[in-house]
C-alpha positions, 0 to 999 in steps of 0.5 A: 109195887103200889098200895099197902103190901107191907100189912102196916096200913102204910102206903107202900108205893116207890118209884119202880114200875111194873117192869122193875125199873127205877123211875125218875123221882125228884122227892126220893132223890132229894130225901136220899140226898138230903140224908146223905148231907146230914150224916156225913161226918169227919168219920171215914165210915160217915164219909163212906155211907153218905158216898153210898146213898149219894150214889143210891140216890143218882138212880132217881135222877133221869141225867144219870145214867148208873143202874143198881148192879153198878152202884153194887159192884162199886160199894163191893169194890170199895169195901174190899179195898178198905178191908185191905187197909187202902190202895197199895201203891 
């Protein structure tokens, strides 16, 4: 998807191809990045979120190797973990 599809006059245009692949894209990686740096906190929930977007950002970088139905499956899994109350052991 490229150009203004969104009606805000904004360019909407994001590192997927026209086949819907994530593509490699050092400055969406790096924002991710740099957002998820910025929010961690003490919080486990800050903790959580920028894990998340750290995991997100991994998708635009060509020496990862994860894709969107994994980073899903892993949030789900950790989410369902936390509504337990933690790993039993």
């Amino acid at each position: 998807m490229t150009g203004d599809d969104s009606g805000t006059g904004e360019n909407t245009e994001d590192a997927t191809g026209s086949d819907g692949d994530i593509h490699a894209d050092a400055e969406t990686r790096e924002c991710l990045r740099t957002v998820a740096a910025d929010i961690r906190g003490d919080s486990s929930e800050s903790k959580q979120l920028s894990a998340i977007l750290y995991r997100v950002s991994d998708l635009y970088d060509p020496e990862e190797d994860t894709s969107p139905e994994e980073i899903y499956l892993n949030v789900r899994h950790i989410m369902q973990i936390k509504a337990q109350g933690g790993i039993q052991r």
